[in-house]
LOKE-387228 format. One record per atom (N, C-alpha, C, CB): residue number from 1; atom name; y, z, x. Coordinates in Angstrom, 1 decimal. Glycine has a CB too. Example, Ala and Ser with C-alpha at 12.3 -4.5 7.8 and 13.67 -1.06 7.14 Angstrom:
// residues 2
(1; N; (-5.7; 7.8; 13.2));
(1; CA; (-4.5; 7.8; 12.3));
(1; C; (-3.3; 7.8; 13.2));
(1; CB; (-4.5; 9.0; 11.3));
(2; N; (-2.2; 7.1; 12.8));
(2; CA; (-1.1; 7.1; 13.7));
(2; C; (0.0; 7.9; 12.9));
(2; CB; (-0.6; 5.7; 14.1));
***
This chain:
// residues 141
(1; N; (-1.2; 0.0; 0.8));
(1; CA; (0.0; 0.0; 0.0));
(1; C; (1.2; 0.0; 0.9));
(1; CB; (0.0; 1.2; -1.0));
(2; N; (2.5; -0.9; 0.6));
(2; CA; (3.2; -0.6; 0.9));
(2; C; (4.4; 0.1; 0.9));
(2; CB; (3.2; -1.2; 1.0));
(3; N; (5.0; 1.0; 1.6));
(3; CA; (6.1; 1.4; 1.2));
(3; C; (7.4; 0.9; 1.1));
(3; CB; (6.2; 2.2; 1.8));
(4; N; (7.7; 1.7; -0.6));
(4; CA; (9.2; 1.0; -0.6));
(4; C; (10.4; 0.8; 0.3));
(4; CB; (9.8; 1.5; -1.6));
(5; N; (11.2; -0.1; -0.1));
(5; CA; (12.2; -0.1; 1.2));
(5; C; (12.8; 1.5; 0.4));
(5; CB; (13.5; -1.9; 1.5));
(6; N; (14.1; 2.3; 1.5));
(6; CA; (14.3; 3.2; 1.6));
(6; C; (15.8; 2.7; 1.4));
(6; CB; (13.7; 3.8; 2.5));
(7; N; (17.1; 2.9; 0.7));
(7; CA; (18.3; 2.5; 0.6));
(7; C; (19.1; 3.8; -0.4));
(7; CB; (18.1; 1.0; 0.1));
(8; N; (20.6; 3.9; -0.1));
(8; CA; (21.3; 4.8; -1.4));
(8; C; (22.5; 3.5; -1.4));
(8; CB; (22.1; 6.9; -1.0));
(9; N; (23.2; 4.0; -2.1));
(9; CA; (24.9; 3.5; -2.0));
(9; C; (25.9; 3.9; -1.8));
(9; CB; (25.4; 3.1; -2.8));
(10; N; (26.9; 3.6; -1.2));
(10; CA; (28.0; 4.2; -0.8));
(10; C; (29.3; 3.9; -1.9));
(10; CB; (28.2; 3.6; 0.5));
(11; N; (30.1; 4.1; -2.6));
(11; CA; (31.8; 3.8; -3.0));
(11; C; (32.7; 2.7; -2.3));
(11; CB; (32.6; 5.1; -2.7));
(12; N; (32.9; 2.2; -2.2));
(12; CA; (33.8; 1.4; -1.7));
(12; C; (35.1; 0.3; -2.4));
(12; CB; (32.8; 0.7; -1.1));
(13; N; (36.1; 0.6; -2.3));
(13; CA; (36.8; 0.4; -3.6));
(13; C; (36.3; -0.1; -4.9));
(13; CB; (37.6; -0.3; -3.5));
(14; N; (35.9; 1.3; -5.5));
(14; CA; (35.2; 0.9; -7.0));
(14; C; (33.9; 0.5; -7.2));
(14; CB; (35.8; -0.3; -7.4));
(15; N; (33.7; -0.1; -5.9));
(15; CA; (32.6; -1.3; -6.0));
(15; C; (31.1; 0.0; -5.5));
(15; CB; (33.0; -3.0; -4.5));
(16; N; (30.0; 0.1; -5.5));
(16; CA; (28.9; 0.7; -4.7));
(16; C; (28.3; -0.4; -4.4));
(16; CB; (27.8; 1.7; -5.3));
(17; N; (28.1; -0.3; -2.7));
(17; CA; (27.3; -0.9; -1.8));
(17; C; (26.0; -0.2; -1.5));
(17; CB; (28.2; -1.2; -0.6));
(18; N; (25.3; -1.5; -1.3));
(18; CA; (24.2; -0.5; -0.9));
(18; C; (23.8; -0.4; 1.2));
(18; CB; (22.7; -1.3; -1.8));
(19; N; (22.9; 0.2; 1.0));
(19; CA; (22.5; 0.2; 2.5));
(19; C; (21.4; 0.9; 2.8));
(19; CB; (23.4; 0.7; 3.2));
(20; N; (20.7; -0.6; 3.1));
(20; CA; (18.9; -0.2; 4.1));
(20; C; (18.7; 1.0; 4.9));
(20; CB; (18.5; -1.3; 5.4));
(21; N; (18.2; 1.7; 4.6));
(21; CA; (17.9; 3.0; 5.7));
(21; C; (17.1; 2.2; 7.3));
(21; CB; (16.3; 4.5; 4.7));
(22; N; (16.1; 1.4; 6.9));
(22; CA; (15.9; -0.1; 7.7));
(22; C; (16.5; -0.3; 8.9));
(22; CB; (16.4; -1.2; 6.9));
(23; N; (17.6; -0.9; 7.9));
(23; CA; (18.5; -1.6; 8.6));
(23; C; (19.6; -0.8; 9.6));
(23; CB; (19.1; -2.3; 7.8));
(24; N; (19.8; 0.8; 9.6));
(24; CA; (20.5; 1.5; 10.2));
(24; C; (20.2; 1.5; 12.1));
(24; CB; (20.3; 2.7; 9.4));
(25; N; (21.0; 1.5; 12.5));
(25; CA; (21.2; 1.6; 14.0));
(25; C; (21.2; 2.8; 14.5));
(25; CB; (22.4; 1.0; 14.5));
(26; N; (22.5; 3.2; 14.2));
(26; CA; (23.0; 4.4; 14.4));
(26; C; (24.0; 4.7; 13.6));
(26; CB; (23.3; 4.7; 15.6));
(27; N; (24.4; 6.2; 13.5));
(27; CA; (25.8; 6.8; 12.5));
(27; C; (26.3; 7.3; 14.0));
(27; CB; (25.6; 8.4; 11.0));
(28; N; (27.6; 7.0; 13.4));
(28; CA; (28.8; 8.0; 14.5));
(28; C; (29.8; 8.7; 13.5));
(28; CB; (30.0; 6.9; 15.8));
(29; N; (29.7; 9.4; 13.6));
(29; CA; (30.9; 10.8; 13.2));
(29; C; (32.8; 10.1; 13.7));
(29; CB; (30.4; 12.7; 14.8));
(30; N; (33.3; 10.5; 12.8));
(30; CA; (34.5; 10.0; 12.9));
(30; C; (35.3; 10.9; 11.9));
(30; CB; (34.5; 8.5; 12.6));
(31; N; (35.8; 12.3; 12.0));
(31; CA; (35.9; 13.3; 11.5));
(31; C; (35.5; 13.3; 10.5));
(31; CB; (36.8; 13.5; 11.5));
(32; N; (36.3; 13.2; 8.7));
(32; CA; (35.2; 14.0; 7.7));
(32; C; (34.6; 12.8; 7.3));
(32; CB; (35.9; 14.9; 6.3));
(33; N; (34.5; 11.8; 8.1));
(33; CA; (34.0; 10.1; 7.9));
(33; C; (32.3; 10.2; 8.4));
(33; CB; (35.2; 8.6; 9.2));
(34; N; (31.6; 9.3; 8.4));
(34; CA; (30.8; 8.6; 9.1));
(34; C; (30.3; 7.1; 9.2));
(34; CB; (30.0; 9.2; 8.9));
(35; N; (30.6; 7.0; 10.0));
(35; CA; (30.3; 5.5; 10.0));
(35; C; (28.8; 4.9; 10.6));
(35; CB; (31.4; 4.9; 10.9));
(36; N; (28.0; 3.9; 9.4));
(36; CA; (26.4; 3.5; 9.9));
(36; C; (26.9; 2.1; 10.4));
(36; CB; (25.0; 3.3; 8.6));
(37; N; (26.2; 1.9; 11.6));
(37; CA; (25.9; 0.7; 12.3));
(37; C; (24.9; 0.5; 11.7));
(37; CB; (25.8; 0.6; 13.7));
(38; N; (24.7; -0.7; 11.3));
(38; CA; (23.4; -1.9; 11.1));
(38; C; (23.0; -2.8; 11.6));
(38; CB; (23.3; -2.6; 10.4));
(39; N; (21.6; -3.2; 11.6));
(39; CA; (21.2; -4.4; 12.5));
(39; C; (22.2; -6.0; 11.7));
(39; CB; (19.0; -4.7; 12.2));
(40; N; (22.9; -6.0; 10.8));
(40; CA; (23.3; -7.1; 10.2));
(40; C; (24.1; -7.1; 9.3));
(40; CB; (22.6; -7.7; 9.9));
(41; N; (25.3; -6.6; 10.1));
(41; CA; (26.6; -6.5; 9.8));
(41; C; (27.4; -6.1; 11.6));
(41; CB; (26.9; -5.1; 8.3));
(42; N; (28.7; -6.8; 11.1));
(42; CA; (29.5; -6.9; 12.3));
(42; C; (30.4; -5.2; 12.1));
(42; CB; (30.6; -8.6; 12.3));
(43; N; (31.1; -5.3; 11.1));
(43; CA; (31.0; -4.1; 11.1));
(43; C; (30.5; -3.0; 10.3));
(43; CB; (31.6; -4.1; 11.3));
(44; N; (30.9; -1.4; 10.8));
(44; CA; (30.6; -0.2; 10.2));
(44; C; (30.6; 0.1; 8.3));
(44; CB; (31.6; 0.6; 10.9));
(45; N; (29.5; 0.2; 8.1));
(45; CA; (29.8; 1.0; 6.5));
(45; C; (31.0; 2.2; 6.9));
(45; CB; (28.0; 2.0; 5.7));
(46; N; (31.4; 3.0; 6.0));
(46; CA; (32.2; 4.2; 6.2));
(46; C; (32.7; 5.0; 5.5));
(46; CB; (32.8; 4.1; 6.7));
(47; N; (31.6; 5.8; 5.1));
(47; CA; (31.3; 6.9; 4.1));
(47; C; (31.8; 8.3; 4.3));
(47; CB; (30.0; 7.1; 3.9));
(48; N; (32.4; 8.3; 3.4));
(48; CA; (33.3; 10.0; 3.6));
(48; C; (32.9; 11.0; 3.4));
(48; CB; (34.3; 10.5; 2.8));
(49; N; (32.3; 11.5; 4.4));
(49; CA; (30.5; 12.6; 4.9));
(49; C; (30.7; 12.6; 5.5));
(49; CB; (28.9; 12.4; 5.0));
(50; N; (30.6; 13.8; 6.2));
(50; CA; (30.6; 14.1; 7.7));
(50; C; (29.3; 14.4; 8.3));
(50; CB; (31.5; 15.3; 7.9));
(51; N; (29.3; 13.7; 9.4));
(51; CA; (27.8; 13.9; 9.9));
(51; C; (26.8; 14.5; 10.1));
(51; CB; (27.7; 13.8; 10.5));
(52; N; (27.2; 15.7; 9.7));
(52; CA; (25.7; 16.9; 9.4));
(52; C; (25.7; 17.2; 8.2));
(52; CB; (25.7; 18.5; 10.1));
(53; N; (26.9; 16.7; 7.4));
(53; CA; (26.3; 16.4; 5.6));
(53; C; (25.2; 15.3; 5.2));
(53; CB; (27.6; 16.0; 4.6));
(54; N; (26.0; 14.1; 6.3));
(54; CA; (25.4; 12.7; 6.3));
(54; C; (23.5; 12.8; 6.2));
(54; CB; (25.9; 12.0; 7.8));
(55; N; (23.8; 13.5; 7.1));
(55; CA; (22.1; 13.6; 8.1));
(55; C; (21.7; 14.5; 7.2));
(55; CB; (22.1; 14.2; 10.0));
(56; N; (21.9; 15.4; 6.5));
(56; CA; (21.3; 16.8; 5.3));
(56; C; (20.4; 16.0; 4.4));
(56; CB; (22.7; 17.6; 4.2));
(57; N; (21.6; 14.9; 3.6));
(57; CA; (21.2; 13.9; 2.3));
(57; C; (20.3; 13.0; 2.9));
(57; CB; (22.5; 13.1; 1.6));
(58; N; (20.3; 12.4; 3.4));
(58; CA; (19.1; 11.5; 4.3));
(58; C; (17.8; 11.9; 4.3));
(58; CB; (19.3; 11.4; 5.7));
(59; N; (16.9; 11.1; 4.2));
(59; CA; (15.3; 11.7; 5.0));
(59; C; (15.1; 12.4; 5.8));
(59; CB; (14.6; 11.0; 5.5));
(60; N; (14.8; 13.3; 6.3));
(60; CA; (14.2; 14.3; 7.1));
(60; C; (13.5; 13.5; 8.7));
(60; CB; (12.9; 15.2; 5.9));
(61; N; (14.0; 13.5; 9.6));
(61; CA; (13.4; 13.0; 10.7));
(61; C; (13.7; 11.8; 10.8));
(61; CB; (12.3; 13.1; 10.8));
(62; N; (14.2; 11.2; 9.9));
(62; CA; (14.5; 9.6; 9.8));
(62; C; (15.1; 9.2; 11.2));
(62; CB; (15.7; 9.2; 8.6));
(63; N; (16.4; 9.7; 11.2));
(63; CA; (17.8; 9.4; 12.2));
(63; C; (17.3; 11.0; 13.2));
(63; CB; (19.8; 9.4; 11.0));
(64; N; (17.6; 10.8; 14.3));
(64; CA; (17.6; 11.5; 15.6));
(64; C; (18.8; 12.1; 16.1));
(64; CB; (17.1; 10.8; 16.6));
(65; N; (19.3; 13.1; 16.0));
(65; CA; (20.6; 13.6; 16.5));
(65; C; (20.4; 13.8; 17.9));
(65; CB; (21.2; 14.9; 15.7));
(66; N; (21.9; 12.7; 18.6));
(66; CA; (21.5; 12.8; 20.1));
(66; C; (22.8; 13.3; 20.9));
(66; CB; (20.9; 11.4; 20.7));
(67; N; (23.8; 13.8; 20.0));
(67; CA; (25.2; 14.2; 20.5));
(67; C; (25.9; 14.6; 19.3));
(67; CB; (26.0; 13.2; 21.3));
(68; N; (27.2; 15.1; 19.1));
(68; CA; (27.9; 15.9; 18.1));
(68; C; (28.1; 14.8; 17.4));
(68; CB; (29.2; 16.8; 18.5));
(69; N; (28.5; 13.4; 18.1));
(69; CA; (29.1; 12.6; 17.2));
(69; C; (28.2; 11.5; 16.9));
(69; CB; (30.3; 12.2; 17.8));
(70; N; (26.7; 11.8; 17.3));
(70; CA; (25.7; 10.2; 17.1));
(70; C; (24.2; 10.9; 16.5));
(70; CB; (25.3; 9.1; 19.2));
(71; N; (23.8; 9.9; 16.0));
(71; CA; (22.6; 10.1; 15.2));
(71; C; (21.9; 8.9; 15.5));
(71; CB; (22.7; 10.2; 13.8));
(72; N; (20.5; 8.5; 15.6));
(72; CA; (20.4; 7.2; 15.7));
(72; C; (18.6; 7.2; 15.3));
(72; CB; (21.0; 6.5; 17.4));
(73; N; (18.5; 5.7; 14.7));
(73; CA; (17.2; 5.6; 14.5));
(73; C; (16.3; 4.9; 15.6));
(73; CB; (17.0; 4.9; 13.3));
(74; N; (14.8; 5.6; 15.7));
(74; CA; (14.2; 5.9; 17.0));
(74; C; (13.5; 4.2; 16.6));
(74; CB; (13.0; 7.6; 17.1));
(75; N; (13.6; 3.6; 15.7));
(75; CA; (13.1; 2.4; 15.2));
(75; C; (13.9; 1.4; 16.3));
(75; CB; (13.4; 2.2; 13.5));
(76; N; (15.2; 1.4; 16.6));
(76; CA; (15.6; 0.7; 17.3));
(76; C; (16.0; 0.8; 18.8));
(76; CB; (16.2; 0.5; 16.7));
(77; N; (15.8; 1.9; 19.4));
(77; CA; (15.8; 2.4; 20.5));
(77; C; (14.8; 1.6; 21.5));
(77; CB; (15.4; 3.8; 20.2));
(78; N; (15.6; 1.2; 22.8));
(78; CA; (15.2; 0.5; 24.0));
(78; C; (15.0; 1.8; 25.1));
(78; CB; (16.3; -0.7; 24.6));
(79; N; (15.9; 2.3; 25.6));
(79; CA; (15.5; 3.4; 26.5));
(79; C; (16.4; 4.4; 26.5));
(79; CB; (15.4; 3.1; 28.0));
(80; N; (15.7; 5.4; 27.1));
(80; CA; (16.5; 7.1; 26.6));
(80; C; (16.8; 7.3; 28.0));
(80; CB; (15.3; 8.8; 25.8));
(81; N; (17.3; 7.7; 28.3));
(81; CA; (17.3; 8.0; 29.5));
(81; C; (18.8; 9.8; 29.7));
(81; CB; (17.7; 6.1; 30.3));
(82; N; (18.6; 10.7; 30.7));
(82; CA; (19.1; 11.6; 30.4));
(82; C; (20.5; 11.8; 29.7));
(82; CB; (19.1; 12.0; 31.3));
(83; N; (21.3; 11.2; 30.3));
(83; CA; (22.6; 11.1; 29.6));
(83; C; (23.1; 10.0; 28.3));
(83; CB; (23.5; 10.8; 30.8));
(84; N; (22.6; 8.9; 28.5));
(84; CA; (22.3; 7.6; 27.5));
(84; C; (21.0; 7.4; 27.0));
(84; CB; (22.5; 6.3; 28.2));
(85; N; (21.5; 6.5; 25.9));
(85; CA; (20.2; 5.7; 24.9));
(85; C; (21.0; 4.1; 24.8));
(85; CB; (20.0; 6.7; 22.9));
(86; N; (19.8; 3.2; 25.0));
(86; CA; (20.6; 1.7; 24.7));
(86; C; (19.3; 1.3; 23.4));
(86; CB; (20.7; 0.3; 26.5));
(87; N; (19.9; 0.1; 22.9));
(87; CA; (19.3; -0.6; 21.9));
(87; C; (18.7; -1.6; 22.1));
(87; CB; (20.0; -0.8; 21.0));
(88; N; (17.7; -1.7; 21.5));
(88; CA; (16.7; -3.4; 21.6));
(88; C; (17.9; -4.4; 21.1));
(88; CB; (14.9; -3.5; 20.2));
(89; N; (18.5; -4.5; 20.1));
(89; CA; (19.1; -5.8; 19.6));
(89; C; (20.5; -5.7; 20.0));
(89; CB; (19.0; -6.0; 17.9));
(90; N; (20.8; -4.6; 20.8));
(90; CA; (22.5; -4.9; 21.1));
(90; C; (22.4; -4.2; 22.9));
(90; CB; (24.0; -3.7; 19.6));
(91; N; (22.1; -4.9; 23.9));
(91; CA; (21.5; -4.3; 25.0));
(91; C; (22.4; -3.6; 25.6));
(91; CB; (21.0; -5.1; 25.9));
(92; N; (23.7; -4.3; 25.9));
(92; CA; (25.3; -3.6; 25.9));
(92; C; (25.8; -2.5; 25.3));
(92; CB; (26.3; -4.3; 25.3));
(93; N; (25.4; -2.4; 24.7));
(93; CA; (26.0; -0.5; 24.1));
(93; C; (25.0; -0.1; 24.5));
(93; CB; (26.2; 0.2; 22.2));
(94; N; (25.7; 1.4; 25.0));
(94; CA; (25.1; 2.5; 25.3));
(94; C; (26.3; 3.8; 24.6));
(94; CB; (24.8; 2.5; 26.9));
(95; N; (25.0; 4.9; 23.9));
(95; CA; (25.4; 6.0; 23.1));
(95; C; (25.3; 7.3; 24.3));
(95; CB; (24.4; 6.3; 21.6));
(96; N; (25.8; 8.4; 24.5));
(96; CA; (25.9; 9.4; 24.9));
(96; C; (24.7; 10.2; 24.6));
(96; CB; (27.0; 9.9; 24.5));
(97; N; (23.9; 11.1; 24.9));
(97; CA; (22.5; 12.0; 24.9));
(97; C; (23.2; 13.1; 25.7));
(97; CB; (21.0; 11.3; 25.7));
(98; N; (23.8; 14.1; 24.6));
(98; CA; (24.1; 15.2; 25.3));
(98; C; (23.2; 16.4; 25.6));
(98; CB; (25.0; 15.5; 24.9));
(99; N; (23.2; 17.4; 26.9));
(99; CA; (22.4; 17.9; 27.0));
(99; C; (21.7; 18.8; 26.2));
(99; CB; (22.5; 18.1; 27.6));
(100; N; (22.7; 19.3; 24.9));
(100; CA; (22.5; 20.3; 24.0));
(100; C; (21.3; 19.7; 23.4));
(100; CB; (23.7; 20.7; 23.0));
(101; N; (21.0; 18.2; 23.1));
(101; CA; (20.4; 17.3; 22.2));
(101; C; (19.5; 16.6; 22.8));
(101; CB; (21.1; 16.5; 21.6));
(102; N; (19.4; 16.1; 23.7));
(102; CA; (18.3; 15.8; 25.2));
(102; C; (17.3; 16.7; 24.3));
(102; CB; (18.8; 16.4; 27.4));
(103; N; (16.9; 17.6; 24.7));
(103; CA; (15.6; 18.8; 24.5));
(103; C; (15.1; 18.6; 23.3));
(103; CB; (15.9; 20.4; 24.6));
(104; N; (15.8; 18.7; 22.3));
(104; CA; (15.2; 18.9; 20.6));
(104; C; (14.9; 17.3; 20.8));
(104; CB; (16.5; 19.5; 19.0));
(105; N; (15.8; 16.1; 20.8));
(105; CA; (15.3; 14.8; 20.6));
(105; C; (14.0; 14.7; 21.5));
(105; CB; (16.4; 13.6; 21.0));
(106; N; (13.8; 15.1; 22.4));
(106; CA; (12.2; 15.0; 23.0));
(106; C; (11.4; 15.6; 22.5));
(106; CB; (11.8; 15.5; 24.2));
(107; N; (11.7; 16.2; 21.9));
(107; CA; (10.8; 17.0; 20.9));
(107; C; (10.0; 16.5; 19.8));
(107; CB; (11.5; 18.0; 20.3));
(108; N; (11.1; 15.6; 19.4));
(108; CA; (10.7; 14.8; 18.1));
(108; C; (10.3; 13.6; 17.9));
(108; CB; (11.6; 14.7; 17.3));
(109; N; (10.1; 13.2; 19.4));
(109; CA; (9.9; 12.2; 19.8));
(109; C; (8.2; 11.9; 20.5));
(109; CB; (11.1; 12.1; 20.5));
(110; N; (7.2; 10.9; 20.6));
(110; CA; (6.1; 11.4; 21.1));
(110; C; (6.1; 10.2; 22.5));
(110; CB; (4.7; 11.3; 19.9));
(111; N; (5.6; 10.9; 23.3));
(111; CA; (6.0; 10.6; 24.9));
(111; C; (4.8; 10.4; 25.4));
(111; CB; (6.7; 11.7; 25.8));
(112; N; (4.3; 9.2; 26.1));
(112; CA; (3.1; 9.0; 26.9));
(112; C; (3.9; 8.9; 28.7));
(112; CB; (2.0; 7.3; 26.3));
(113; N; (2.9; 9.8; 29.3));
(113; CA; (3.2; 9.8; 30.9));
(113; C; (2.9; 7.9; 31.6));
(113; CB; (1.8; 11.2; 31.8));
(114; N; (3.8; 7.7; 32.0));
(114; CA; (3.6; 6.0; 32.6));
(114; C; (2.6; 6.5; 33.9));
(114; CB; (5.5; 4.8; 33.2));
(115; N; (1.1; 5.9; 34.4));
(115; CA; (0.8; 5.6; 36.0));
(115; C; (2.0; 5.9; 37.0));
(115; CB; (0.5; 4.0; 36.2));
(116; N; (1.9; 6.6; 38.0));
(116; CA; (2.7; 6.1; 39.1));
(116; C; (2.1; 5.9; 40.0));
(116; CB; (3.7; 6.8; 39.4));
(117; N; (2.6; 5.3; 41.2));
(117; CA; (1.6; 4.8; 42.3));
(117; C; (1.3; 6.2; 43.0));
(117; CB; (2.3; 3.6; 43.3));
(118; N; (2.0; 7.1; 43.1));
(118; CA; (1.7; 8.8; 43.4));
(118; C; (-0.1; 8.8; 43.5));
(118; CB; (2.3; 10.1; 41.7));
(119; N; (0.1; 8.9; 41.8));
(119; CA; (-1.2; 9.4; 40.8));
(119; C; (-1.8; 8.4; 40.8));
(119; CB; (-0.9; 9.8; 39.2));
(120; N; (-2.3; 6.8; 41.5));
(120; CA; (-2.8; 5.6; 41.6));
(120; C; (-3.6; 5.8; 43.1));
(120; CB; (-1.5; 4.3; 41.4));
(121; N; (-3.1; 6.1; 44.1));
(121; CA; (-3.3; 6.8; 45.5));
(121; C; (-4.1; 8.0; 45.4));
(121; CB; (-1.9; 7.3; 46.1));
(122; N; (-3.9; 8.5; 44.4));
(122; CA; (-5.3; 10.0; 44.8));
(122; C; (-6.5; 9.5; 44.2));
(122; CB; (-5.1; 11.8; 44.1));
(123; N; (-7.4; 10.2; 44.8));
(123; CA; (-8.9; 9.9; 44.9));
(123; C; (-9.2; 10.8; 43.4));
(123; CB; (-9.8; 10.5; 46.5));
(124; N; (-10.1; 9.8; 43.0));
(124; CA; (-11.1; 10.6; 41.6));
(124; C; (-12.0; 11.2; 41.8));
(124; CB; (-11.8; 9.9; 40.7));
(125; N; (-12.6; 12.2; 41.7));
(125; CA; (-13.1; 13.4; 41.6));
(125; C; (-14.6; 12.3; 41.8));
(125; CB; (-12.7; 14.6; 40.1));
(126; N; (-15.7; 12.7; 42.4));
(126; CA; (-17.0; 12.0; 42.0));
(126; C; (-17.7; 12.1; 41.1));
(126; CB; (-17.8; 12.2; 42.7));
(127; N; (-18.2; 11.1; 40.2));
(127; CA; (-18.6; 11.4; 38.8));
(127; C; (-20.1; 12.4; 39.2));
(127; CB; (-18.9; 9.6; 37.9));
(128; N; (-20.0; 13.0; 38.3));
(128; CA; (-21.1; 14.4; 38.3));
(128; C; (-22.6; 14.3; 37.7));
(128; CB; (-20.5; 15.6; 37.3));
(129; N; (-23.5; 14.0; 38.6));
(129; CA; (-25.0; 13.9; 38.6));
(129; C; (-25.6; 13.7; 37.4));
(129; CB; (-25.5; 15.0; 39.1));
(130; N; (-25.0; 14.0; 35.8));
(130; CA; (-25.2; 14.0; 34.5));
(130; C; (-24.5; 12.5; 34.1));
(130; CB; (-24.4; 15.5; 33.8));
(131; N; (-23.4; 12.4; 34.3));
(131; CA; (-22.4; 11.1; 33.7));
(131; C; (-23.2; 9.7; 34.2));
(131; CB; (-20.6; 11.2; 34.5));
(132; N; (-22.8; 8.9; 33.7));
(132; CA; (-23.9; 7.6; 33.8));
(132; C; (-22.1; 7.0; 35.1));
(132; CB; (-24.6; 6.3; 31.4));
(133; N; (-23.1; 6.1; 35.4));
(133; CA; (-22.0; 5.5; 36.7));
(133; C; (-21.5; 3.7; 36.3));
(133; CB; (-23.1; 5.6; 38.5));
(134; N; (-20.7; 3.3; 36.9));
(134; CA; (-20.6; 2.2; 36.3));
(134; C; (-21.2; 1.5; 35.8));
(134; CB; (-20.2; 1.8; 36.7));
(135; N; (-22.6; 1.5; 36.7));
(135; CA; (-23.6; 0.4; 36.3));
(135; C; (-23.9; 0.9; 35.1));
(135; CB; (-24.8; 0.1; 37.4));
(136; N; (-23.9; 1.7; 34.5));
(136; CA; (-24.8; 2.6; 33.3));
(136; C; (-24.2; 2.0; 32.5));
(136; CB; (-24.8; 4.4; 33.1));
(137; N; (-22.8; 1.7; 32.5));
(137; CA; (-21.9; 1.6; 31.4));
(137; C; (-21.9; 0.2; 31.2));
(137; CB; (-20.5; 2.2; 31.6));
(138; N; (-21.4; -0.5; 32.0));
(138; CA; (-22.1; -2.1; 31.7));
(138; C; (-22.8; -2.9; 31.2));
(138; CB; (-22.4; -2.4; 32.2));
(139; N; (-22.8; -3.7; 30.3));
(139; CA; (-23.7; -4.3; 29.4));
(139; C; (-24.7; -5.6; 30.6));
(139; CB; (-22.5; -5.2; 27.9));
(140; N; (-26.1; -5.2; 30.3));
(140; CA; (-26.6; -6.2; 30.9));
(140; C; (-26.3; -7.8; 31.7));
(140; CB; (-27.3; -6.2; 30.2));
(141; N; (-26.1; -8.6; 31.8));
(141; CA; (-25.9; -10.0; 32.1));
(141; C; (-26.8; -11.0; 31.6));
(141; CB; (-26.0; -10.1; 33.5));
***
């Protein structure tokens, strides 16, 4: 089954717009404002919420708080790195990762250790008199 798309609407003179949870980039805080970046729009929605109200009304874990003034979905995320985060579709921006928010966003986030050539260089333990050895494992020829 699939899940529905995920969207609310915003006010905008008169009018309610809508907007893809999807389609979100990131929110930035802009005093009692917040403004969502989207994969497809040039520019910002900009809803009169302030960003820890923003993020309250929202899904739960959806968006990743990674500084006072940024939130961002882990959907579109290229690399984290200690002080920054950049984006798969906009490689040029980079957001702020402050350190208060570094720790909890790792948290919520799931992390596999990459090989290094360190850990590639040390020797494997000898497989143990019980365990079948390569040849064991091998499908005949």
């Amino acid at each position: 089954m699939i899940a529905p798309k995920q969207y609310f609407f915003y006010r905008k003179e008169g009018v309610l717009k809508q907007i893809n949870l999807d389609d979100i980039l990131f929110l930035a805080a802009d005093n009692n404002y917040t403004r969502f970046y989207t994969i497809n729009t040039k520019h910002p929605h900009i809803v009169r919420s302030t960003l820890d109200a923003t993020l309250n009304r929202l899904p739960e874990n959806r968006f990743l708080r990674i500084h006072r003034s940024f939130a961002v979905s882990g959907d579109y995320l290229d690399e984290v790195r200690r002080e920054t985060v950049t984006f798969v579709s906009i490689p040029n921006l980079e957001l702020p990762i402050s350190k208060k928010y570094y720790a909890a966003f790792v948290k919520q986030v799931t992390i596999f250790d990459s090989a290094t050539a360190n850990a590639k260089n040390q020797q494997e333990p000898p497989p143990s008199p019980t365990s079948p050895g390569p040849k064991d494992v091998l499908p005949p020829k």
